[in-house]
PAKEBA-510727 format. One record per atom (N, C-alpha, C): residue in one letter; x, y, z. Coordinates in steps of 0.001 Angstrom, whole numbers, padded with zeros to 6 digits, always signed. Atoms other than C-alpha are relative to their C-alpha. Layout:
# residues N
AXYZ/...
END
This chain:
# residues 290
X+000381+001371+000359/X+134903+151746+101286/X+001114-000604-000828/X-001024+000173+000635/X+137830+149734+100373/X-000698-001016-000818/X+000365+000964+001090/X+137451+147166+097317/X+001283-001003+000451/X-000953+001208-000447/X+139595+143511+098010/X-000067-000560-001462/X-000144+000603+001571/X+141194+142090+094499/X+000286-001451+000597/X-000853+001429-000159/X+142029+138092+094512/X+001613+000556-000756/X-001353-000084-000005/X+145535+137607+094623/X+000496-000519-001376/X-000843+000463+001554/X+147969+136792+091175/X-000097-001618-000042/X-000222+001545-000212/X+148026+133103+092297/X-001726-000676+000144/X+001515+000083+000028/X+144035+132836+092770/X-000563+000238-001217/X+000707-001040+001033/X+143141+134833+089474/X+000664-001110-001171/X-000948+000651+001095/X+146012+132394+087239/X-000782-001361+000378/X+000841+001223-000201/X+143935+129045+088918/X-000962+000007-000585/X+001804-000181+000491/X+140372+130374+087950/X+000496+000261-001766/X-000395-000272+001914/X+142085+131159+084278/X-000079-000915-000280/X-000438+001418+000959/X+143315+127849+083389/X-001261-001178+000915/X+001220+001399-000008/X+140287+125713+085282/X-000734-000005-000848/X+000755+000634+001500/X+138483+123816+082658/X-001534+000375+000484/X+001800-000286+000325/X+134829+124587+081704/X-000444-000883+000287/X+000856+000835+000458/X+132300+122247+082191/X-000620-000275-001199/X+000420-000287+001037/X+131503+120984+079403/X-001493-000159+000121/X+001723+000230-000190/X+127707+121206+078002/X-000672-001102-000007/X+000955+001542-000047/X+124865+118740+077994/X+000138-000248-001748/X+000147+000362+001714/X+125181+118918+073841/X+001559-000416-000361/X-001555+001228+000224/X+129116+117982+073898/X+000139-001491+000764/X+000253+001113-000585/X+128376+115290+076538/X-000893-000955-000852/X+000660+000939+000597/X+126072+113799+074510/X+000594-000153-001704/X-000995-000087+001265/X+128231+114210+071326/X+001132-001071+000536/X-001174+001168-000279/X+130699+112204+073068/X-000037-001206+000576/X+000465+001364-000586/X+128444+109384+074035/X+000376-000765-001050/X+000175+001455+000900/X+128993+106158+072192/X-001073-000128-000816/X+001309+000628+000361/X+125440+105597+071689/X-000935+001137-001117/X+001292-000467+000904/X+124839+108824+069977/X+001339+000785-001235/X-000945-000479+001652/X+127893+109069+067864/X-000252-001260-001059/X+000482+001071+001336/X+126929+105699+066374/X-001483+000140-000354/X+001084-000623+001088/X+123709+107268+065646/X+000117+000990-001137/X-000381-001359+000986/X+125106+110004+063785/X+000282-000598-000819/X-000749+000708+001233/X+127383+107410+061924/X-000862-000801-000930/X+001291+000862+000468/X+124064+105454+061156/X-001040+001029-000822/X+000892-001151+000712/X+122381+108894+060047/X+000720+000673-001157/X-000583-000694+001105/X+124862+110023+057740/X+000110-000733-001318/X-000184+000855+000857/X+125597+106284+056171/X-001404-000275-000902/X+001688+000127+000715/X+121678+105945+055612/X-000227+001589-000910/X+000151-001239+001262/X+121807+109581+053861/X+000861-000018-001274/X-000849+000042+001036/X+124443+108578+051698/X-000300-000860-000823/X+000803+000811+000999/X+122655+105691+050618/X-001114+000211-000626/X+001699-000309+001002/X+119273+107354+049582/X+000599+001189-000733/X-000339-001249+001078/X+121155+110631+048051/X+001135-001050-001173/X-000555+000722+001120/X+123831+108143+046229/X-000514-000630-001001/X+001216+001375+000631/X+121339+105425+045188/X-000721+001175-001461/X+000679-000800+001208/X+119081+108679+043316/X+000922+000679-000913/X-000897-000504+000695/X+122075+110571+041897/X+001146-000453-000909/X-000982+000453+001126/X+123830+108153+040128/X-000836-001252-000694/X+001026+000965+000623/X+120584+106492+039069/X+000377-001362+000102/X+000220+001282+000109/X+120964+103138+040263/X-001348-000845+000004/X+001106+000703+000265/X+118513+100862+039168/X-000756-000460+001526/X+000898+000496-000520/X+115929+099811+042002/X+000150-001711+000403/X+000588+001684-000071/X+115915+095829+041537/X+001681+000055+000397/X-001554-000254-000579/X+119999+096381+042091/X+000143+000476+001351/X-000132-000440-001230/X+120047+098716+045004/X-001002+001312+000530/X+001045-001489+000199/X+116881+100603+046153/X+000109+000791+001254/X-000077-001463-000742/X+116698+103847+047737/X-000584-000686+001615/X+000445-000096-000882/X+116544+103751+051616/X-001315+000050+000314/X+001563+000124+000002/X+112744+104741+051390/X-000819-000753-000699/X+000293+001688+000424/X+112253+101897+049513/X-000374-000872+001050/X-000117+001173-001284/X+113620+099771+052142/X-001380+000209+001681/X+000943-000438-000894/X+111385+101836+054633/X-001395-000535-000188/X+002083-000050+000527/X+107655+101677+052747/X+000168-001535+000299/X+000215+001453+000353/X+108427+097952+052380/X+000345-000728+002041/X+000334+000434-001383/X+109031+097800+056337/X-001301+000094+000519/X+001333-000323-000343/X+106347+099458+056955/X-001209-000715-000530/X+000998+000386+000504/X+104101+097849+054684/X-000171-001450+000891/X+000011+001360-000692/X+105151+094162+056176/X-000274+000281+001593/X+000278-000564-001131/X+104757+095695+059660/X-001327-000073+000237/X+001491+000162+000016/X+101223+096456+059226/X-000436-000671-000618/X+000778+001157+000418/X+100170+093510+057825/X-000309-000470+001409/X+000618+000809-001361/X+098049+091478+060073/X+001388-001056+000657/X-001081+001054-000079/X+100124+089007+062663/X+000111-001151-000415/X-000015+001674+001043/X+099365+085805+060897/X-000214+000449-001380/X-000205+000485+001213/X+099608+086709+057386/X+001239-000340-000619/X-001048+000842+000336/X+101591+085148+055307/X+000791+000687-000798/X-000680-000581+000329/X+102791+088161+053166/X+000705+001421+001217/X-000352-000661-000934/X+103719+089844+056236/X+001137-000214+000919/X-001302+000498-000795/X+106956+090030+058729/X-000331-000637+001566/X-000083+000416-001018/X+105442+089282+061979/X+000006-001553+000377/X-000448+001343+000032/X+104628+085315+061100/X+000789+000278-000046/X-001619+000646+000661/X+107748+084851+059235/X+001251+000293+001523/X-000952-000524-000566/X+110080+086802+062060/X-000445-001090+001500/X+000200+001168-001168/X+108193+084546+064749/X+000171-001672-000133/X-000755+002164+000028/X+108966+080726+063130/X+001259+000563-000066/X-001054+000054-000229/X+112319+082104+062736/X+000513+000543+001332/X-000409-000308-001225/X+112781+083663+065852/X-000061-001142+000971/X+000512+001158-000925/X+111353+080349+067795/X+001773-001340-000438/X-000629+001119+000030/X+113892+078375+065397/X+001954+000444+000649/X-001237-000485-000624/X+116927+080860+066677/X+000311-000409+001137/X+000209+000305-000678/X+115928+080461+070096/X+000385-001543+000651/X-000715+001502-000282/X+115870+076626+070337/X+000898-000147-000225/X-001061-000010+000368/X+118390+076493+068431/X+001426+000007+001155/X-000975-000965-000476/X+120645+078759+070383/X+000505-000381+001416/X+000192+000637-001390/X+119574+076987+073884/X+000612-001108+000180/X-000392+001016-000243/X+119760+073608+073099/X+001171-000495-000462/X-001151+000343+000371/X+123458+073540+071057/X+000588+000748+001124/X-000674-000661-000555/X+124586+075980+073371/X+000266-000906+001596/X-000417+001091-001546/X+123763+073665+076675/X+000543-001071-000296/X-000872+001386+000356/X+124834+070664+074927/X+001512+000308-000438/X-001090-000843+000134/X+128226+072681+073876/X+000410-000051+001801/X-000863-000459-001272/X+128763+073759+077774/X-000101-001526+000675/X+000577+000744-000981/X+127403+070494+079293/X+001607-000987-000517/X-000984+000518-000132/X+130109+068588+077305/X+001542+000161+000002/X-001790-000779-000165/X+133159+071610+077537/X+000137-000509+001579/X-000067+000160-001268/X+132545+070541+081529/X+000322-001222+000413/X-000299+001735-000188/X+132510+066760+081056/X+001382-000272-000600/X-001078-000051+000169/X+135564+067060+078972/X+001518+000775+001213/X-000842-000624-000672/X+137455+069525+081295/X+000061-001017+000968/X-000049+000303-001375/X+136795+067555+084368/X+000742-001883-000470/X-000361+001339+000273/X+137831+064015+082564/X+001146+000110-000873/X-001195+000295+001223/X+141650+063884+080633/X+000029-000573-001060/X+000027+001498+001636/X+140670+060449+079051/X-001224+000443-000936/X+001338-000102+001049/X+137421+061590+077581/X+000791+001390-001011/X-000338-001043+000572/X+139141+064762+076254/X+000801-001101-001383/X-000911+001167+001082/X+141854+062548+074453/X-000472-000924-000984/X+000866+000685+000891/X+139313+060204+073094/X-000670+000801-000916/X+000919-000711+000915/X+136860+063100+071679/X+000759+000877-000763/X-000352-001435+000567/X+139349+065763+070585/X+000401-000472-001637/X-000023-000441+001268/X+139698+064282+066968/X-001258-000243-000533/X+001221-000043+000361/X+135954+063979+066695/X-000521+001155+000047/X+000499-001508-000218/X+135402+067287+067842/X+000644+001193-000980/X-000989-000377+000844/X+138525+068387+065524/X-000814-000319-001448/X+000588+000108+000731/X+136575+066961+063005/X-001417-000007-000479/X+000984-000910+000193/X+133392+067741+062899/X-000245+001656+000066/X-000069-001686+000211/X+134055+071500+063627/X+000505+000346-001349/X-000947-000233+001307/X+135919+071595+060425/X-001139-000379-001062/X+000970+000129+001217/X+132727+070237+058370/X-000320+001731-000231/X+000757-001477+000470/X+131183+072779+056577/X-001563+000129+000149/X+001083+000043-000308/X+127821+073602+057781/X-000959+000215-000619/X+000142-000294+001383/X+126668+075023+054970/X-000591-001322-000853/X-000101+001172+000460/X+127053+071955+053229/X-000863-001212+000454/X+000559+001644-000492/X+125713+069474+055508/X-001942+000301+000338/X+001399-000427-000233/X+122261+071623+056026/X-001109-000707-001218/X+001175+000671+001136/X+120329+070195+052783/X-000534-001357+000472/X+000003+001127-000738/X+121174+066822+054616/X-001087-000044+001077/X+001070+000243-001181/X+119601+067224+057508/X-001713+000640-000034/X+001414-000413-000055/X+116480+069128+055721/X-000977-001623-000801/X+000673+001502+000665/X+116191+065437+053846/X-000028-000428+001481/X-000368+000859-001377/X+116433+063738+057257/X-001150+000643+000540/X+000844-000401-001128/X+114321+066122+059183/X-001367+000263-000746/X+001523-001049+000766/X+111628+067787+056507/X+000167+001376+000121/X-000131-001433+000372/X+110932+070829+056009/X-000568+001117+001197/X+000538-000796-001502/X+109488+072005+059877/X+000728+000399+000466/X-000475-001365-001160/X+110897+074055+062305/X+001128-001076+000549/X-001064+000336-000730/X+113039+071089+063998/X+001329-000458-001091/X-001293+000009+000638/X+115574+070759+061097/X+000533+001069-000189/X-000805-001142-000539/X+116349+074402+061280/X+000056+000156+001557/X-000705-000254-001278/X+116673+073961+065131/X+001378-000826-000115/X-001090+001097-000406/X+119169+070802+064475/X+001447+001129-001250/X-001022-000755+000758/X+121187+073333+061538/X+000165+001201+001213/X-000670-001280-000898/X+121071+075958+064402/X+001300-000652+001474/X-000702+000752-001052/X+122436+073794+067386/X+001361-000382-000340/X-001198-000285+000348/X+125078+072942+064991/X+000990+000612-000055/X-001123-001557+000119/X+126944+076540+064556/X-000259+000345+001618/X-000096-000723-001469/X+125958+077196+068128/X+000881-001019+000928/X-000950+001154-000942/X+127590+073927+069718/X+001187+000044+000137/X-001332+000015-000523/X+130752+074561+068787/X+000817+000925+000344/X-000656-001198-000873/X+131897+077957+070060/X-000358-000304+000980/X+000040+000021-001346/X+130759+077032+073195/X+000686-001056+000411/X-001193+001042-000099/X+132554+074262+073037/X+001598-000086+000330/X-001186-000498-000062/X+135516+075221+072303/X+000583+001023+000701/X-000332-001066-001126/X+135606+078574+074549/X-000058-000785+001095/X-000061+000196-001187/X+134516+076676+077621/X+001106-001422+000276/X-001498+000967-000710/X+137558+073997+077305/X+001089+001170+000179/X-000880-001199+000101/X+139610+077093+076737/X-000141+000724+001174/X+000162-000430-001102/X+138134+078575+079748/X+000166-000688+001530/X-000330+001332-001623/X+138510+075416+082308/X+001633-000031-000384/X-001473+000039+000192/X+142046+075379+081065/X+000729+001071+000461/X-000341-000767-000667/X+142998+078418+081987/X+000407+000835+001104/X+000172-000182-001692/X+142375+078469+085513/X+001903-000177+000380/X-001441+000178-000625/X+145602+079240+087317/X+000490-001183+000677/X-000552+001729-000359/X+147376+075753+088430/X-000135+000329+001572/X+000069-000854-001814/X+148085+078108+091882/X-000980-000407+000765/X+001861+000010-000754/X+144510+078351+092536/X-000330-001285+000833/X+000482+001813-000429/X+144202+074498+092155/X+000570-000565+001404/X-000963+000563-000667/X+147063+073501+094300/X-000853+000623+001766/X+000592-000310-001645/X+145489+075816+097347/X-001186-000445+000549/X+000802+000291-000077/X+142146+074740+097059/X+000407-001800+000562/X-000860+001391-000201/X+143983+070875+097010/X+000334+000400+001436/X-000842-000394-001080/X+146230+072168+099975/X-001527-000292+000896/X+001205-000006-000730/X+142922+073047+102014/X-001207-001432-000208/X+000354+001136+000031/X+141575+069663+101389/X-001331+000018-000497/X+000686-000791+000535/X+138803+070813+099046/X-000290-001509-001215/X+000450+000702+000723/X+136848+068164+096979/X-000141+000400-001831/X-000236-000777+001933/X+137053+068221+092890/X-001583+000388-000216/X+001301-000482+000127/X+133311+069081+093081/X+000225+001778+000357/X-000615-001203-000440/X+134488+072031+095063/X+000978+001076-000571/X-000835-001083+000501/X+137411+073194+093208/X-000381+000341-001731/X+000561-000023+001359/X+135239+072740+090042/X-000908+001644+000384/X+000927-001400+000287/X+132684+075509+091303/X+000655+000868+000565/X-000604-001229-000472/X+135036+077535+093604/X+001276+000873-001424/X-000748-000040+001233/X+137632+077814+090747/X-000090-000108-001684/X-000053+000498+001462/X+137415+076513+087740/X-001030+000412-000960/X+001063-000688+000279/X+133840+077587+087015/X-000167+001285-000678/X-000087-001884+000194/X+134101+081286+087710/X+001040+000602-000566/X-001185-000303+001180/X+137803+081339+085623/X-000868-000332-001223/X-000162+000186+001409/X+136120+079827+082608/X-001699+000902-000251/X+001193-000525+000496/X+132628+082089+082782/X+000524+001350-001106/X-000710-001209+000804/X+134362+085134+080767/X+000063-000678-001748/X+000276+000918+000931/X+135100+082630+077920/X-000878-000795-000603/X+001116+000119+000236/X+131917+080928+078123/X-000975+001266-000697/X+000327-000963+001021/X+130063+084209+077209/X+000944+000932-001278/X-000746-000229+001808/X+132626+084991+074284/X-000438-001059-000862/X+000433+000440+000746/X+131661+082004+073032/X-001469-000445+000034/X+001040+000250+000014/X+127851+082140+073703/X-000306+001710-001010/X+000234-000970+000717/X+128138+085712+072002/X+000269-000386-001511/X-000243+000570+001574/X+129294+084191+068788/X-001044-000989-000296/X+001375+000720+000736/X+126878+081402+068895/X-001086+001220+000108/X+001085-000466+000255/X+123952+083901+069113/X+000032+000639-001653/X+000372-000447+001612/X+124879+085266+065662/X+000510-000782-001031/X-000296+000467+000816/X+125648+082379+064188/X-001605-000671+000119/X+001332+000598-000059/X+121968+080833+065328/X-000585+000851-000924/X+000633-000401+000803/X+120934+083546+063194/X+000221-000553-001335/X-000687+000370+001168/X+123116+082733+060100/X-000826-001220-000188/X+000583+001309+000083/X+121846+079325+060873/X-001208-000412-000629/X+001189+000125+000261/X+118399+079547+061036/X-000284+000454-001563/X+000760-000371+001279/X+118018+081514+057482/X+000943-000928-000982/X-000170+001268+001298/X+120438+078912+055647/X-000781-000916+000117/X+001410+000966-000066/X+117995+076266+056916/X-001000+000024-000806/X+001462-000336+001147/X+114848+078221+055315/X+000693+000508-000945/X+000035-000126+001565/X+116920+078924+052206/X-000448-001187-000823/X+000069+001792+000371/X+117302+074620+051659/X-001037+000282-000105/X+001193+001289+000111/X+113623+073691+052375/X-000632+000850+001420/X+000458-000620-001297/X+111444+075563+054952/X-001537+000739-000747/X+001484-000322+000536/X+107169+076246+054554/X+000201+001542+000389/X+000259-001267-000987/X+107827+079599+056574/X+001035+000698+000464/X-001147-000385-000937/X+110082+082107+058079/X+000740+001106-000836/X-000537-001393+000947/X+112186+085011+057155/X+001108-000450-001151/X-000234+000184+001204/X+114479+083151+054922/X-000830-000288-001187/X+001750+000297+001181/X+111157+081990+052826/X-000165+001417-000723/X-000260-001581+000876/X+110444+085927+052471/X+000903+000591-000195/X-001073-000022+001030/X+113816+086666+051217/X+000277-000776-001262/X-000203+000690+001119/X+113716+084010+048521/X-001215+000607-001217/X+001056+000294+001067/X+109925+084601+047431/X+000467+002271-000175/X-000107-001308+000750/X+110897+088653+047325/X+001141-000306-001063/X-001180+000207+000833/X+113909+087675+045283/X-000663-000295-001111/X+001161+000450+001322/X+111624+086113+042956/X-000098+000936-000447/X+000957-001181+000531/X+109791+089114+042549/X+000712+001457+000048/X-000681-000848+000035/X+112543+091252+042375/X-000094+001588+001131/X+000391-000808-001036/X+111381+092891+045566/X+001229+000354+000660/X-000793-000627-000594/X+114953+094477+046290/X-000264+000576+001695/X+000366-000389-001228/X+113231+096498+048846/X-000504-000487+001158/X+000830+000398-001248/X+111137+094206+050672/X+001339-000737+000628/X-001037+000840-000805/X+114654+091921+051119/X+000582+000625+001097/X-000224-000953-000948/X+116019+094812+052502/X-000066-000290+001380/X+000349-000390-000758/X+113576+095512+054912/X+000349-001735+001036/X-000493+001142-000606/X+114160+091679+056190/X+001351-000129+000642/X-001354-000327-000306/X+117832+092322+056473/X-000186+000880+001343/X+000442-000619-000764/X+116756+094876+058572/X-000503-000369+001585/X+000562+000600-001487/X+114863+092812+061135/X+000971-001010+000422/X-000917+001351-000829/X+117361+090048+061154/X+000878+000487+000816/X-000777-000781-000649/X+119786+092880+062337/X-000489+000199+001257/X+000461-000341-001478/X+117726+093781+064916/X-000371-001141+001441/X-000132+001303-001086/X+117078+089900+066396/X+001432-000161+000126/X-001384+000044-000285/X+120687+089784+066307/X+000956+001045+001090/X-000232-001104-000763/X+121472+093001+068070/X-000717+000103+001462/X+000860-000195-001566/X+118734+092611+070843/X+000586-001740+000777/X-000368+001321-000528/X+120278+088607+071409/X+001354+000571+001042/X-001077-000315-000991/X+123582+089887+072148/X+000153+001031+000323/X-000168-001147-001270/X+122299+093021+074176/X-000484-000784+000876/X+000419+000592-001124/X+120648+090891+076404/X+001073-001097+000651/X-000684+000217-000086/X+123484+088860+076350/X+001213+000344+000745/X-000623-000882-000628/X+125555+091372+077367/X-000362+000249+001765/X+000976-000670-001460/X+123506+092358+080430/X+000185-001155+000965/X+000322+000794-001132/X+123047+088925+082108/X+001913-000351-000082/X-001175-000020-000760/X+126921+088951+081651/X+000338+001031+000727/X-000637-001073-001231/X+127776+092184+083649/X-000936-000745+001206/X+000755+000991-001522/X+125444+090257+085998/X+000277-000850+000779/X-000743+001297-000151/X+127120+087289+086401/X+001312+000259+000289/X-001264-000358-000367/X+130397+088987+086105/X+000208+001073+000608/X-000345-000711-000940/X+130154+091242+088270/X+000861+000878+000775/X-001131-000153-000617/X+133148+091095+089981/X+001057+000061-000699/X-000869-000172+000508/X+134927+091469+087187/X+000358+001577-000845/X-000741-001288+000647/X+136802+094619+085621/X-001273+000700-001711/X+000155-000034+001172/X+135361+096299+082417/X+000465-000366-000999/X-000686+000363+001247/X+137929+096429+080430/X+000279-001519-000184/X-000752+001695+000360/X+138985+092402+081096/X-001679-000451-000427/X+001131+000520+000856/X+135374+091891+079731/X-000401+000407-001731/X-000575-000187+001514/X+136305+093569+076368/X+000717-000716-000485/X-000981+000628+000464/X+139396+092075+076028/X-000423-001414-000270/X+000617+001434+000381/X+137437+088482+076369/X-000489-000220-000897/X+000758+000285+000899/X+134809+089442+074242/X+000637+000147-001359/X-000341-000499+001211/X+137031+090755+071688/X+001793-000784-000837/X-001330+000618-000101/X+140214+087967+071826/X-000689-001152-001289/
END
């Protein structure tokens, strides 16, 4: 019975081929669960720091602070009034509008500008100048003007959201390769035509860069609104815990605003790989991140 060895050149291949790696390094080298780790270590450093060098409470309270005081506003009923689910729903409604109606009025007139020279020329030191107000500033204004309801934090949100979209989607009709134009022209192609075959689908990349910035500035928005002058809403319970030196409960608010902010521009995200489709990964980083 003879025995058959693999050959020197067979035996030196199977040496140096790589391992598979395991299902516990694969998931070590996900994205999604190394920024959990980084999120599990930073939150342990804040509840072991916070107790060990005795910081005061009304200064900076312990992680499980911030927790009980989620939890507590959590289970409160959905309409009470010391509770997060009102408050997180008038502000969520005033993000929303907000976020919609500056954002379409933003694209509706980056499109009327792109497609018209003279209107550009006429608006660009109105547009130059009002982007440059301070928004901040002009919000008390418009809570005298509007009152203290829900549509003067939509008109302070529409504000910060109008003009990144603004400004990305002239930036994005501009861009369009001249080339493009000229062939579409060549082929005898109507400006209706070379608006949606061209010009459109060059400036959608830019459009969501700057619809990703307005979504977290509608947030910003909405809670300077209810700092001014507002019956309701999650800036309201950040002021009245402030009062009451409720460190923790602010927290836990911080907390949720993070999370309407984070779920805006994941969804965000999504209906752009949808839309863009046809475009690359990486040139959808580089947009979002220019």
């Amino acid at each position: 019975m003879s025995t058959t060895h693999a050959s020197p050149a067979i035996e030196a291949a199977m040496a140096v081929q790589p391992q598979r790696p395991s299902k516990f390094r694969l998931a070590l080298q996900s994205n999604r669960t190394s920024s959990l780790l980084l999120l599990l270590v930073l939150l342990a450093a804040w509840e072991g720091g916070v107790r060990f060098f005795n910081v005061p409470r009304f200064l900076i309270p312990p992680f499980s602070d911030v927790v009980v005081a989620l939890w507590r506003g959590l289970a409160a009923d959905l309409w009470a009034k010391d509770g997060l689910w009102f408050h997180t729903a008038i502000t969520l409604v005033e993000i929303l509008l907000g976020f919609f109606i500056g954002s379409a009025i933003g694209l509706a007139l980056g499109v009327a500008i792109s497609q018209m020279e003279r209107v550009e020329a006429i608006l660009q030191p109105y547009v130059a100048a009002f982007q440059s107000l301070p928004k901040v500033a002009v919000a008390p204004i418009i809570v005298m003007w509007l009152g203290f309801g829900i549509s003067s934090k939509v008109a302070i949100v529409c504000m910060l959201t109008f003009f990144p979209v603004l400004v990305t989607s002239i930036a994005g009709f501009k861009a369009i390769d001249p080339d493009r134009i000229d062939l579409l022209r060549s082929l005898s192609a109507t400006r209706w035509q070379i608006f949606r075959k061209a010009k459109f689908p060059s400036a959608l990349p830019y459009i969501f860069a700057g619809l990703d910035m307005a979504a977290a500035f509608a947030v910003v928005g909405a809670i300077v609104g209810e700092f001014v002058g507002a019956q309701a809403g999650l800036g309201v319970l950040i002021l009245q815990m402030d009062a009451q030196m409720d460190t923790g409960g602010s927290f836990s608010v911080f907390i949720v605003l993070s999370v309407i902010g984070i779920v805006l521009t994941s969804l965000l995200r999504v209906v752009q790989r949808r839309v863009l489709h046809w475009m690359p990964v990486e040139t959808h980083r580089r947009t979002v991140n220019a």
